[in-house]
C-alpha positions as CSV (number, residue, x, y, z in Angstrom):
1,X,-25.8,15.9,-18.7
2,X,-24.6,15.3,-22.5
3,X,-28.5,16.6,-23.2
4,X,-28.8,19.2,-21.3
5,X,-29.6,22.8,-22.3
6,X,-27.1,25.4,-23.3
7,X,-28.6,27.9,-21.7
8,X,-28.8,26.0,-18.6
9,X,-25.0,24.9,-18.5
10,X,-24.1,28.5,-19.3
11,X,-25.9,29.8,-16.3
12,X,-24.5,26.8,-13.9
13,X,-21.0,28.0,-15.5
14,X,-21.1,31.6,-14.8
15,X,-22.2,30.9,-11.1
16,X,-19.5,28.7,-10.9
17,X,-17.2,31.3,-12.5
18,X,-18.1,33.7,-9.7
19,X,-17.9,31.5,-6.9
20,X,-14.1,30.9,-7.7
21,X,-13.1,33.7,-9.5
22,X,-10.0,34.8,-8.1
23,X,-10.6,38.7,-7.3
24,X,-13.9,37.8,-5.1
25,X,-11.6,34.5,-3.2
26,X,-8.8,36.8,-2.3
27,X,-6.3,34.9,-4.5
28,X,-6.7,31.6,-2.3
29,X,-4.4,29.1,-4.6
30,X,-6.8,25.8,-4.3
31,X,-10.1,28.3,-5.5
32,X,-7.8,30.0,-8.3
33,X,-6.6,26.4,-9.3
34,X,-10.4,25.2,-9.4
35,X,-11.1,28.6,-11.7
36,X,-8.7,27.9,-14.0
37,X,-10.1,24.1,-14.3
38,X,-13.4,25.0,-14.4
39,X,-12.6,28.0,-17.7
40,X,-10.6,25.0,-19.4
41,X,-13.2,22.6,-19.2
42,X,-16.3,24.8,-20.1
43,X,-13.3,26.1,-23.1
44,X,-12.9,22.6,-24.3
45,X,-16.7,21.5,-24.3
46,X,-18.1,24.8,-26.0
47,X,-15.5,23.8,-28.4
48,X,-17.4,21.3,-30.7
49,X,-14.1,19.6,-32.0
50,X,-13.2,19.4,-28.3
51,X,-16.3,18.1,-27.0
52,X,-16.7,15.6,-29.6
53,X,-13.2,14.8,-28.8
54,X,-14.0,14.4,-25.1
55,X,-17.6,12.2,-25.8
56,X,-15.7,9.6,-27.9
57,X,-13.0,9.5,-25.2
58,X,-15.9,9.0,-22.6
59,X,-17.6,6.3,-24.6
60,X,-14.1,3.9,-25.0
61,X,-13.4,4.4,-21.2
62,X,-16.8,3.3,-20.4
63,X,-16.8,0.2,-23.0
64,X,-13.0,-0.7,-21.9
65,X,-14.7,-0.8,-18.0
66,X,-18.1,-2.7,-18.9
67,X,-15.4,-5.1,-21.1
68,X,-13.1,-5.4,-18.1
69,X,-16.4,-6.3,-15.9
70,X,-17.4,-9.4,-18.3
71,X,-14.1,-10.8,-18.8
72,X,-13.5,-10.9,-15.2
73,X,-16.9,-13.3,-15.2
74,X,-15.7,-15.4,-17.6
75,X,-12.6,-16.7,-15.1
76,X,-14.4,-18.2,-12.4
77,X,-11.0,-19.2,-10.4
78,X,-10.6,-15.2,-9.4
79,X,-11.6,-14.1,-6.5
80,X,-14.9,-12.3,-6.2
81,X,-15.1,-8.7,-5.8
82,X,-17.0,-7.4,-3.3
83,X,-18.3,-3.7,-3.2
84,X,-16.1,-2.5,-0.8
85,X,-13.0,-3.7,-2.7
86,X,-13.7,-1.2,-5.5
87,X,-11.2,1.2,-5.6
88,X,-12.7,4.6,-7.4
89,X,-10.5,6.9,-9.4
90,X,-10.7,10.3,-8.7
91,X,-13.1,11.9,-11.4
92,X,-11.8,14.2,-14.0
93,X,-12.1,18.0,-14.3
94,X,-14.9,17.4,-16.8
95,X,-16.6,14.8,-14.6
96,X,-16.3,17.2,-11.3
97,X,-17.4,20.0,-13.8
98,X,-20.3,17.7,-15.0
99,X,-21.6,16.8,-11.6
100,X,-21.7,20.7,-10.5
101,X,-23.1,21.9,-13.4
102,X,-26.3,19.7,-12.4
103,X,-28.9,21.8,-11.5
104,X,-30.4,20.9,-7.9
């Protein structure tokens, strides 16, 4: 997604724009909330202090995880993890915004 096309992530945001725009959802709070999420994320990464801002964060919290997955090898006496006993954080506004703006 980092890569992908301007032009492309423009056109996924304006169709996202109108699908939650408030004056075509009736004012519906959870759609209006999502609006104003979706404008502050595509305002922060068009915003090329902001987006490298957001790409550096994104790179430490994905070293910090694949540096918490090896030290946990490293101490055999802990209990393995099994797949099911993951517990998944709920994604940011820019990873939600990321994963629509995906083209089919």
């Amino acid at each position: 997604m980092r890569d992908a096309d301007p032009e492309v992530l423009k056109a996924a945001y304006l169709a996202l724009v109108k699908k939650y725009h408030p004056d075509r959802t009736g004012n519906d709070p959870t759609r209006t909330k999502r609006f104003l999420e979706i404008r502050a994320a595509w305002e922060l990464l068009t915003d090329q202090q902001g987006r490298a801002f957001y790409d550096q964060q994104s790179a430490a919290e994905a070293a910090a995880t694949k540096s918490q997955s090896s030290n946990s090898d490293l101490n055999r006496n802990e209990p393995r993890q099994t797949a099911g006993s993951f517990t998944k954080s709920k994604p940011s506004i820019f990873e939600r915004l990321q994963m629509e703006l995906q083209p089919p």
